[in-house]
C-alpha positions as CSV (number, residue, x, y, z in Angstrom):
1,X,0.0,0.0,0.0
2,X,2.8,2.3,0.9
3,X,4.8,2.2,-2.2
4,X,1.2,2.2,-4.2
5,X,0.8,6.1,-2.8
6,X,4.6,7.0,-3.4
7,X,3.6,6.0,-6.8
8,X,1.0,8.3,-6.7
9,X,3.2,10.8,-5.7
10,X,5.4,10.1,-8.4
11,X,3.4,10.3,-11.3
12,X,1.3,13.4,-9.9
13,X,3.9,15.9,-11.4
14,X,4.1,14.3,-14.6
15,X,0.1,14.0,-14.8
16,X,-0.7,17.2,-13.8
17,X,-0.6,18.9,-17.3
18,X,-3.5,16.4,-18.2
19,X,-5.3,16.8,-15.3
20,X,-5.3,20.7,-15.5
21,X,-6.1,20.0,-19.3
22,X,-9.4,18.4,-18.8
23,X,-10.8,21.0,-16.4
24,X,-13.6,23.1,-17.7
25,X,-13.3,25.8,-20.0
26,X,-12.8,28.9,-18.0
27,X,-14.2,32.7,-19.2
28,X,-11.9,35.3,-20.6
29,X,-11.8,38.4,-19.5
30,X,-11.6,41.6,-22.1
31,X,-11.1,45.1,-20.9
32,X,-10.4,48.7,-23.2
33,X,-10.9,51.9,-23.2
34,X,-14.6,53.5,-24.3
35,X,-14.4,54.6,-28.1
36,X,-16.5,57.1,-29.6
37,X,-18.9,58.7,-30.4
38,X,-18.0,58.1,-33.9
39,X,-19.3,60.9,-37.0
40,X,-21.1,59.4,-40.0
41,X,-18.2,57.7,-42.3
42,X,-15.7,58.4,-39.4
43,X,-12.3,57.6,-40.2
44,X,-10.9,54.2,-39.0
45,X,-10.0,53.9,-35.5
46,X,-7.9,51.5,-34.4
47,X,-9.1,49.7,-31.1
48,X,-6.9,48.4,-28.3
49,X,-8.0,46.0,-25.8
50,X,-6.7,43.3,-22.8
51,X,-7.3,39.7,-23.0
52,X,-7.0,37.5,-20.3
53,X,-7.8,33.6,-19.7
54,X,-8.5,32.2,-15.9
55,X,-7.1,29.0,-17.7
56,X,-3.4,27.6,-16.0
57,X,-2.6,26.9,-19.6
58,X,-1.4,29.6,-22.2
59,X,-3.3,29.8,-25.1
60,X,-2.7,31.5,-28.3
61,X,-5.7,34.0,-29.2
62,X,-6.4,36.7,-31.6
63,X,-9.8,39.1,-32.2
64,X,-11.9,39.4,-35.5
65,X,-15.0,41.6,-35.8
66,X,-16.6,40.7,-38.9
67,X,-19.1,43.7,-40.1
68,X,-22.5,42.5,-41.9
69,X,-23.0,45.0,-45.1
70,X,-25.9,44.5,-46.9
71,X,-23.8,42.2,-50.1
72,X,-21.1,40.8,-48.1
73,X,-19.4,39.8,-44.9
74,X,-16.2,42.3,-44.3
75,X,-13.6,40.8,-41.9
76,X,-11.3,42.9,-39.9
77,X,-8.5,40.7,-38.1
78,X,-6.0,41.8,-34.8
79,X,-2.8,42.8,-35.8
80,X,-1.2,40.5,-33.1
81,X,-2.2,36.9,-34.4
82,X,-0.1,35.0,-31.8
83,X,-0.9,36.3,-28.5
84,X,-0.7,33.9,-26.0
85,X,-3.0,34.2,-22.5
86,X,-3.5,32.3,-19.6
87,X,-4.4,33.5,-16.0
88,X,-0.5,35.0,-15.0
89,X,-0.4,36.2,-18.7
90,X,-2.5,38.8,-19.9
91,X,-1.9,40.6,-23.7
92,X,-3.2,43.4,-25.4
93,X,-4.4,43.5,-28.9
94,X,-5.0,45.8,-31.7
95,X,-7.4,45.4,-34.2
96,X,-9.2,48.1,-36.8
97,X,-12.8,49.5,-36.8
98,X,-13.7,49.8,-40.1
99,X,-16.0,53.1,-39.9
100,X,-15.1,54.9,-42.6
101,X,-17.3,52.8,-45.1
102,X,-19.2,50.9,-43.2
103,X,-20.5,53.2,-40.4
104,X,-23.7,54.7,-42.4
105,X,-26.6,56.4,-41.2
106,X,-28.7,53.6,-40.7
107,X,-25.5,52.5,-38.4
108,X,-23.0,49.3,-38.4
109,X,-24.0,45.2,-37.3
110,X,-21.2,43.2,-36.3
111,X,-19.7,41.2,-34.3
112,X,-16.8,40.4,-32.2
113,X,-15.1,37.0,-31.7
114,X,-12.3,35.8,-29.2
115,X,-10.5,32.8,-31.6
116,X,-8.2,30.1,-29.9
117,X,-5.1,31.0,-32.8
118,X,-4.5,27.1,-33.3
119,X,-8.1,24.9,-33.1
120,X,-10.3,28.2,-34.6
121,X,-12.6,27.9,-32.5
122,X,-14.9,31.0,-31.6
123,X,-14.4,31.5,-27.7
124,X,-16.2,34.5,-26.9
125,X,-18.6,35.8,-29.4
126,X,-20.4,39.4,-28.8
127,X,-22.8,40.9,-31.2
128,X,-23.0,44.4,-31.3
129,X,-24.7,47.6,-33.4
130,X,-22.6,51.1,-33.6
131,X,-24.5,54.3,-34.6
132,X,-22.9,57.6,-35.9
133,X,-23.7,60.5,-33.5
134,X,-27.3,62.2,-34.7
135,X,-27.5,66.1,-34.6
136,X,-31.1,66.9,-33.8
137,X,-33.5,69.1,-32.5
138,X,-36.0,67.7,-29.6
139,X,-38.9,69.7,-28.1
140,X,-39.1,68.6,-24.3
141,X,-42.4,69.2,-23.7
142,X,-43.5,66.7,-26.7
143,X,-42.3,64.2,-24.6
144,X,-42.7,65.4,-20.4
145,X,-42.9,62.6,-18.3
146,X,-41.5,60.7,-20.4
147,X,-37.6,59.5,-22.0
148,X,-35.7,60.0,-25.3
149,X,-33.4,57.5,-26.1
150,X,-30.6,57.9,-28.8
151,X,-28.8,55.1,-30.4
152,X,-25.5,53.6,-29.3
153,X,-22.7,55.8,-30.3
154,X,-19.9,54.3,-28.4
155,X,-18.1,50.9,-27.9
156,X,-15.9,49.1,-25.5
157,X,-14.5,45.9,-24.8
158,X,-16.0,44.2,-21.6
159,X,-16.3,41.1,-19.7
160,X,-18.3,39.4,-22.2
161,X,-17.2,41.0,-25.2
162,X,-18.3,44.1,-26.6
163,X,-20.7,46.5,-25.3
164,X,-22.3,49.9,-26.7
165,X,-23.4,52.9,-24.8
166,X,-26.3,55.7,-26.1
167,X,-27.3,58.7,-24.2
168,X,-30.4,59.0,-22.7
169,X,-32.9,62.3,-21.4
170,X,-35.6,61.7,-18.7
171,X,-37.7,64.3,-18.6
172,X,-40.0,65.6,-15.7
173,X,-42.2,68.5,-15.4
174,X,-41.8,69.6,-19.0
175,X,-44.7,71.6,-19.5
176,X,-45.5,74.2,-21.9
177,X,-46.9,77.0,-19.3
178,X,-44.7,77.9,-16.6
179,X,-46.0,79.6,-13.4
180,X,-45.7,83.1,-11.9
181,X,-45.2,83.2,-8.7
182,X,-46.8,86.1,-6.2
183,X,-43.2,88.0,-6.4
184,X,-43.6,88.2,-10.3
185,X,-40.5,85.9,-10.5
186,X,-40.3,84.0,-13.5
187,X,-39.5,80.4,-12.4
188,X,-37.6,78.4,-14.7
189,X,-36.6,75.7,-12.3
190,X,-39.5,73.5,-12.5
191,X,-37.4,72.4,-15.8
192,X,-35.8,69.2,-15.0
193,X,-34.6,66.4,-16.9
194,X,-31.9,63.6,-16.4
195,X,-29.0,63.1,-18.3
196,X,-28.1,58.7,-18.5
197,X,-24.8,58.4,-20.1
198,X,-20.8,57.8,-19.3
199,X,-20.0,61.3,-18.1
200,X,-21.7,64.3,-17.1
201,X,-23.8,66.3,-19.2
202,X,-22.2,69.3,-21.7
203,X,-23.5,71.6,-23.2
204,X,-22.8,74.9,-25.5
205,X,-24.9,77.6,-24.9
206,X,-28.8,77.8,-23.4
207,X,-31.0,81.2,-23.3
208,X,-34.5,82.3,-22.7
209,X,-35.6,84.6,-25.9
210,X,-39.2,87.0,-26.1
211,X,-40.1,89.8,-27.6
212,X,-39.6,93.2,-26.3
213,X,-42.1,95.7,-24.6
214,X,-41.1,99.1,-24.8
215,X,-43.8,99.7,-21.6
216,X,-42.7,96.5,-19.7
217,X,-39.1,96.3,-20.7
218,X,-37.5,99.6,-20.8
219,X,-33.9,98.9,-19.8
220,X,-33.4,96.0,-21.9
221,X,-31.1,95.5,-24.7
222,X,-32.4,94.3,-27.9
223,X,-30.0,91.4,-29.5
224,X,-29.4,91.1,-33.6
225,X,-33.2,89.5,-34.0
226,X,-34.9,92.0,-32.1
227,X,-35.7,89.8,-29.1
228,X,-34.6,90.0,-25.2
229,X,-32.2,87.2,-24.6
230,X,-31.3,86.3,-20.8
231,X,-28.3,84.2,-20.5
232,X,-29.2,80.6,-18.7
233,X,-26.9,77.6,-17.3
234,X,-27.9,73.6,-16.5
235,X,-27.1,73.2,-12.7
236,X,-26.6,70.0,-11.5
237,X,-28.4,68.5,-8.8
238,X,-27.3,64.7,-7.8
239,X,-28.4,62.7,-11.1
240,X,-30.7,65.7,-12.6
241,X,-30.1,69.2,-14.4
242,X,-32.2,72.0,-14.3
243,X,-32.5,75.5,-15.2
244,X,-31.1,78.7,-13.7
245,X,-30.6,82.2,-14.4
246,X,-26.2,82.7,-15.1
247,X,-25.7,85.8,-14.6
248,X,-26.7,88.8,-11.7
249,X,-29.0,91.4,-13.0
250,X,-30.8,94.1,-11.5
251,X,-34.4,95.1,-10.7
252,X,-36.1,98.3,-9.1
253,X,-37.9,97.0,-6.3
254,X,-41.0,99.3,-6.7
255,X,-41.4,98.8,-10.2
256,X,-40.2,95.1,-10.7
257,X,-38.6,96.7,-14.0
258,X,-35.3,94.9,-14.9
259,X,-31.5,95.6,-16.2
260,X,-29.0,93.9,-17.0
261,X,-26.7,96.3,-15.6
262,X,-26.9,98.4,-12.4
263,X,-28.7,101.7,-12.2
264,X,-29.7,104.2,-9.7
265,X,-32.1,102.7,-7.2
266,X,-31.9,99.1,-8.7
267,X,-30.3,96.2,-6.3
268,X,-28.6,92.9,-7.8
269,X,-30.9,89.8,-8.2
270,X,-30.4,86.4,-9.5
271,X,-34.1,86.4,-10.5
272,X,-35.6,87.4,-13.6
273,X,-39.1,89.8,-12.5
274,X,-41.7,90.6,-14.7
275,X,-43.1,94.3,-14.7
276,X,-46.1,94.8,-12.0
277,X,-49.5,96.1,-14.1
278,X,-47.9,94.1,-16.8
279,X,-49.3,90.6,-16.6
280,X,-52.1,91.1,-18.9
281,X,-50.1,92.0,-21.4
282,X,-48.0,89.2,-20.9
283,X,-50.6,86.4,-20.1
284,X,-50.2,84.9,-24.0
285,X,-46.7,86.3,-24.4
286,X,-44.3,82.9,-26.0
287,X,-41.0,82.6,-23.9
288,X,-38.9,80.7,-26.2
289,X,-35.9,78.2,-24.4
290,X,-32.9,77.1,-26.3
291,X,-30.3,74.9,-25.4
292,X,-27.5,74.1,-28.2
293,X,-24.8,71.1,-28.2
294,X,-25.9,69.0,-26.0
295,X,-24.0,66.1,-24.8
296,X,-22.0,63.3,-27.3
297,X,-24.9,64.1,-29.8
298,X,-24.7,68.0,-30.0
299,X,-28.4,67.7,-29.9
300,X,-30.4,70.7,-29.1
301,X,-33.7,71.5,-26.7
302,X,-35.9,74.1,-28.1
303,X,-39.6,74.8,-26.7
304,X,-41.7,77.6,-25.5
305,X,-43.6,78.4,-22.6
306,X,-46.7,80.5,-22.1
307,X,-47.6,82.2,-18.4
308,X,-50.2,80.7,-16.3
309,X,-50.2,83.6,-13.7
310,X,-51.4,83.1,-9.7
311,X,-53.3,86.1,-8.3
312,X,-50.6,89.1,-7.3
313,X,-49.8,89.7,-3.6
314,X,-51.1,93.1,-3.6
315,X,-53.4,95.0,-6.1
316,X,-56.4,94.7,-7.7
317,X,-59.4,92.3,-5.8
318,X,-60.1,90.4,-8.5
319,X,-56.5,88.8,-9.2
320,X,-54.8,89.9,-5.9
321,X,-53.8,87.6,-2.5
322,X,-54.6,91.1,-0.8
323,X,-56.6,94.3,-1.8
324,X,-57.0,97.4,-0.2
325,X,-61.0,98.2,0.4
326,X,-62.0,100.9,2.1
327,X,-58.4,101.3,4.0
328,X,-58.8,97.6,5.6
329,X,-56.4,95.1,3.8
330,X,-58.6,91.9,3.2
C-alpha cells in the first residue's frame, strides 16, 4: 500500500498537465478603453483591448470583428495573431474599426469574436450595433414625463465581449406654461430632466428669448433678431439638471422693471421679475428656451412656454392675494 501512494506521488507531477487540461473551459476576460462617439463615415480607428484567460494553460488567441454590409461579410482581423494568455499572462491587442465605409446612417452590425489562434474555435462571441452621432433638435415638452433614447454611439470591450453605450434624457415636469409666482419671478426651475450616459452632461450655450415691450421692458437691450435674450446655465443636482438664471441682473424693487446692468435705485438679483401692471399684457406672451450642443450628440432643446399667472400679492381684488377696500387690507 505504501509504495502504491509514493507511486502516486510520483506520477502526480508528470500527470498534472492532463489533469489541468481536462478541467472546464474557464471565461476570458476583455477590458479597453470607451471609443466614440463616432461621425457618419468616421475615419478608421484603431481599437486596443486586454485579454486574459482564468485557464493555467497559455493559449494562443487573436480578435476578429466581422461587419455584416448589406452584399457581403467584411472581416477585420488583430494585428497580433499570436498572442498567447493564460491566467498570469494577460496581452493586449489591436485590431481596426472599419467606420469609414461601413458606419452609415442607418448604423453598423457586427460582431466580435475571441478565436483560440491554433483549433479556430470561436471563444467568446459578442454581437454588437454602432450608430454615428445624430444632430437633432428635440422639443421637451412633446415628450414630459417621459424618456428620449438615442442610439449607441460608443463601444468598449468588456467582460463578455463588446458592449455599446447611447445617451439618454428623462424628462419631468416639462410643460409648456410655466407659473408666476406672487413675487412676479419667472421660475424656470421647475425644468428638470436627467441626463443617462458615461460622463456628465455638456453643453454649448442655453438662453431664454421673447419679444420686447417698450412699456414692460424699458432697460433691456435688444440682440441682432430683435428679441430679449437672458443668458441661462444647466445646474446639477445629484443625477438631474435643471434651469437657472447665469448671470446677476438688477431690478427696481418698486417697479419690478429689470437691467442687466446696475442703475440708480436698482439692487442685484439672481431672478428674472416681470413688470407689476404688466401681466395682462403678458398672459399669451411665448418665452422661447434654447439649449445648443448638448451632450455626445450636440443635440439641441428648443420649446416655448406660455404664463399661467397666480393672483398678485397686492393690487387689484379680483386677481390679488390682498386688496386694499375701504383702507382695511382683506
Amino acid at each position: 500500500m505504501k509504495k502504491t501512494k509514493n507511486l502516486y506521488l510520483y506520477l502526480l507531477p508528470l500527470l498534472s498537465p492532463f489533469l489541468i487540461s481536462a478541467l472546464p473551459t474557464s471565461n476570458y476576460c476583455l477590458t479597453s478603453s470607451i471609443y466614440g462617439p463616432f461621425s457618419l463615415y468616421a475615419e478608421n480607428q484603431e481599437l486596443l483591448f486586454i485579454v486574459k484567460s482564468n485557464s493555467l494553460i497559455s493559449q494562443d488567441v487573436y480578435g476578429q470583428i466581422n461587419i455584416f454590409n448589406a452584399h457581403s461579410v467584411i472581416i477585420s482581423k488583430s494585428q497580433t495573431r499570436t498572442a498567447s494568455i493564460s491566467k498570469f499572462n494577460s496581452q493586449t491587442l489591436k485590431m481596426q474599426l472599419m467606420t469609414n465605409y461601413y458606419l452609415s446612417a442607418s448604423g453598423m452590425r457586427a460582431v466580435f469574436t475571441l478565436v483560440d489562434a491554433n483549433t479556430l474555435n470561436e471563444l467568446v462571441t459578442s454581437y454588437f450595433s454602432l450608430y454615428p452621432m445624430e444632430k437633432t433638435t428635440i422639443n421637451p415638452t412633446e415628450y414630459s414625463e417621459s424618456y428620449v433614447e438615442f442610439k449607441p454611439t460608443c463601444l468598449a470591450f468588456n467582460n463578455s465581449g463588446i458592449v455599446t453605450y447611447q445617451e439618454k434624457y428623462q424628462f419631468s415636469n416639462f410643460y409648456d406654461y410655466f407659473l408666476i409666482d406672487t413675487y412676479y419671478r419667472l421660475l424656470i426651475d421647475q425644468f428638470i430632466f436627467n441626463y443617462q450616459f458615461l460622463q456628465d452632461l455638456t453643453y454649448q450655450t442655453a438662453v431664454l428669448k421673447f419679444a420686447k415691450n417698450e412699456l414692460l421692458f424699458p432697460f433691456l437691450d435688444l440682440d441682432e433678431n430683435n428679441e430679449i435674450t437672458i443668458p441661462l446655465q444647466l445646474v446639477k443636482e445629484d443625477k438631474n439638471y435643471r434651469l437657472s438664471f447665469s448671470e446677476t441682473m438688477y431690478v427696481n424693487p418698486l417697479t419690478l422693471q429689470m437691467s442687466f446692468f446696475p442703475l440708480a435705485n436698482f439692487v442685484a438679483t439672481s431672478y428674472f421679475y416681470l413688470p407689476k401692471n404688466g401681466m395682462k399684457l403678458l398672459q399669451n406672451r411665448d418665452f422661447n428656451f434654447l439649449i445648443t450642443g448638448l451632450g455626445q450628440n450636440h443635440s439641441t432643446f428648443q420649446w416655448s412656454a406660455s404664463l399661467l399667472m397666480e393672483n398678485n400679492l397686492l393690487g387689484p381684488c379680483f386677481d390679488s392675494d390682498y386688496c386694499v377696500i375701504g383702507g382695511i387690507a382683506e
